[in-house]
N, C-alpha and C positions, 0 to 999 in steps of 0.2 A: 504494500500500500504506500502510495506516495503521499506525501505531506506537502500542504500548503504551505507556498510562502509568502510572505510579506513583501513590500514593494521594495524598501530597503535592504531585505535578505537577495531579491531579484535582481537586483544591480551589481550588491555585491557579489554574487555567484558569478554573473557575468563579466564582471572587472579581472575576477581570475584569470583567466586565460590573456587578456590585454594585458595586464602586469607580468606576465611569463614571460608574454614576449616582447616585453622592453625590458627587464632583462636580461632576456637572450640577447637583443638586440646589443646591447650596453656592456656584456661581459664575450659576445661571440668575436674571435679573430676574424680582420678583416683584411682584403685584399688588396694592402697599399702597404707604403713604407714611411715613415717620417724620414725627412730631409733638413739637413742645420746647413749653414755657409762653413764651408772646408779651409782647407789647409792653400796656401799659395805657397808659387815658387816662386823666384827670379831664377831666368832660364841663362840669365846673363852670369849669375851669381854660380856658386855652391851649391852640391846637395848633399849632404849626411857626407862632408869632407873632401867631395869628387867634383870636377868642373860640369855642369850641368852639358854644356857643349863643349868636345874636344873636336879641333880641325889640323888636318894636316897637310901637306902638300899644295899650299896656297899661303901667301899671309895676311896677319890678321890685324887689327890695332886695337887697343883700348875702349874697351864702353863705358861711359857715366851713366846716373839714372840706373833704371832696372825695367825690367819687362814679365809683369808675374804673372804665370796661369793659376787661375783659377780651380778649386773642383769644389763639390759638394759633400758631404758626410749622411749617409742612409743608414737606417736601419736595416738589420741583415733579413737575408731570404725569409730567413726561418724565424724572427721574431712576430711575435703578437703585438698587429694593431688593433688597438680598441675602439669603439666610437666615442671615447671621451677623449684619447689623441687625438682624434681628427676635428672635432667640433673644438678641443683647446687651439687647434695649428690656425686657424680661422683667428683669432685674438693676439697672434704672436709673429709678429714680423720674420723673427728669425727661426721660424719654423715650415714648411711645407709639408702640404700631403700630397704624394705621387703616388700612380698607380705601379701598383709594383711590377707589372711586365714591363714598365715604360723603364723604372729602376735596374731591373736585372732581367733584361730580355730574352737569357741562356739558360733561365729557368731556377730550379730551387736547391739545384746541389752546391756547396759551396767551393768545392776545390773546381766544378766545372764551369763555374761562374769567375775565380780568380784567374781560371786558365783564358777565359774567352777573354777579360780584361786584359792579360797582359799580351793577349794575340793581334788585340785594338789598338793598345800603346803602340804596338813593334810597327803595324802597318801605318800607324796615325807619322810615326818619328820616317819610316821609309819616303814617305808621300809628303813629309814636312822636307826634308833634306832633298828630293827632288825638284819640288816647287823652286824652293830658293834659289839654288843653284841656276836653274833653268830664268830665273827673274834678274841674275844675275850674269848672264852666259858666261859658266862656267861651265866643264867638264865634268859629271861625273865620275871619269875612270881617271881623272888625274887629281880630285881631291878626297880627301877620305874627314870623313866626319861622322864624329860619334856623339849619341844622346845618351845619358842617362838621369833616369830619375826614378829614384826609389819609393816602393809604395804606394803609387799612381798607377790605374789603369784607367783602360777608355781611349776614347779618339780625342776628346775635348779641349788637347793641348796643342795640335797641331799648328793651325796659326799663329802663336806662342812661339813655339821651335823655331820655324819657318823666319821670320821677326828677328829673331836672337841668332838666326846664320845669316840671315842678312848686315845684320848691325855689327857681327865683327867682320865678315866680309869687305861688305861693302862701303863707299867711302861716305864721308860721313858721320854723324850720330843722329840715330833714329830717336831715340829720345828725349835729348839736351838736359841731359839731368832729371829729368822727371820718373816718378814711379808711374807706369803705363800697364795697366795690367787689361785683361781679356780673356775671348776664351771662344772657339770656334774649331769647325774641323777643318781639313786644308785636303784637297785633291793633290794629284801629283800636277796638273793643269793651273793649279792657283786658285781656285776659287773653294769658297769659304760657306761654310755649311752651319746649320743650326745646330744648337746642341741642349739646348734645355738645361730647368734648375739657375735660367739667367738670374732674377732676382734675388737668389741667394748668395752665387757667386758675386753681384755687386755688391753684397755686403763685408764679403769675404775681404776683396780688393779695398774696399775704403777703409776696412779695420786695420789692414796692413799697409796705409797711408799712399796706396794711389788717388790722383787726381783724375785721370785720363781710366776709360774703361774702352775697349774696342770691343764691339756686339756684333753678331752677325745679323745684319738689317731686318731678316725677316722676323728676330724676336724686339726690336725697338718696343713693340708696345709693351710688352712681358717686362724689361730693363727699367722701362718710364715707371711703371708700377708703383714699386717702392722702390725709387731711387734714394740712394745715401745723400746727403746731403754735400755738396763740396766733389761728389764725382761727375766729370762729363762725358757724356757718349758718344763714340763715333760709332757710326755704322759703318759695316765694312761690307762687303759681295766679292774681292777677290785681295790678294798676296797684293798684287800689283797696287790696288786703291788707297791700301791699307798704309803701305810706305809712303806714296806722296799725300797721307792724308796726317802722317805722322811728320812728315820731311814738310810739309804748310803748317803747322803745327809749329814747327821748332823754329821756320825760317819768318814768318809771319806775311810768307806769300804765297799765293794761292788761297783756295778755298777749302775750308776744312768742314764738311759733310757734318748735319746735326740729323738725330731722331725725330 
């Protein structure tokens, strides 16, 4: 026999099942990662005691200033996002929510996710050191140049690289002293690809006292966002734009390309 209920017991019967699944909702792991603004390099500089660019077989001169890539810092394959991360990352500048295929597109194993990053570095640094060379008609099989950078995977640095074998190269200083930092991929052709996580990496860059940020154009709006305060953006589209957008920049002629 069933027992009647009251209007207040009715609601509340029914509330049960809606509190269940909020939460479920509010404790179930979700399919994203949190993102903070990462670690910069100067490509011009050191890294953990090693010259970031070594060049041989050509000579080089002196760089001022610095030229830093950027990256971002994720939460791993395998961590639990919650829906109180993601609705806190909405309130906090220095935090993002990304979808996590977009984060680790090689899937959820870790050592096969560290190998596909550093398979990105290698080809991002092959395709950075052809660019250049190629911007600077060089050779090549008659110069020998080496990247390293430790702890960094991904393509995101390539433009970076590319920049920093121009600048001891080539004659000149790309920077005039300035901290210039960025962050884009680089074809072996030159041209300069989107890479995501912009708005974090400008934070990255202004925390580490650049002025100058170089964006790959099609993220301008993503960059504008939450810009740092005291950073300026160039947009960049290829290797070639990017130097005499740098070299108008320093010389204070020509025109230097705004978001």
């Amino acid at each position: 026999m069933l027992s009647r209920l009251t209007r207040p017991q009715a609601l509340a019967a029914c509330g049960l099942p809606v509190v269940a699944l909020l939460a479920t909702a509010v404790f179930a792991p979700l399919p994203f990662s949190v993102a903070r603004p990462g670690l910069t390099a100067d490509v011009l500089g050191r890294n953990q005691g090693a010259p970031v660019i070594t060049i041989k077989g050509a000579p080089t001169h002196e760089t001022s200033g610095q030229l830093r890539m950027t990256t971002i810092e994720a939460t791993g394959p395998d961590a639990s996002v919650k829906l109180g991360d993601v609705l806190g990352s909405w309130f906090d500048t220095d935090r993002a929510v990304m979808p996590r295929d977009a984060v680790y597109p090689s899937g959820d194993d870790v050592k096969e996710i560290e190998e596909y990053n550093e398979e990105q570095m290698r080809e991002s640094q092959d395709a950075a050191t052809t660019a250049a060379l190629a911007h600077l008609d060089l050779d090549e099989a008659d110069v020998d140049v080496e990247l390293r950078l430790e702890d960094v995977g991904g393509p995101s640095a390539g433009l970076l690289f590319s920049l920093g074998i121009v600048d001891k190269l080539g004659a000149g200083d790309l920077t005039g002293g300035r901290v210039i930092a960025g962050t884009g991929t680089i074809s072996t052709g030159g041209k300069v690809g989107a890479v995501g996580g912009v708005p974090l990496k400008t934070q990255a860059a202004r925390r580490d006292g650049a002025t100058v940020f170089l964006v790959p154009k099609a993220e301008c709006s993503d960059a504008r966002a939450e810009l740092p305060k005291g950073l300026r953006l160039i947009p960049v589209t290829t290797l070639d734009g990017a130097v005499d957008s740098l070299k108008a920049l320093e010389t204070g002629k020509g025109k230097v390309p705004t978001c």
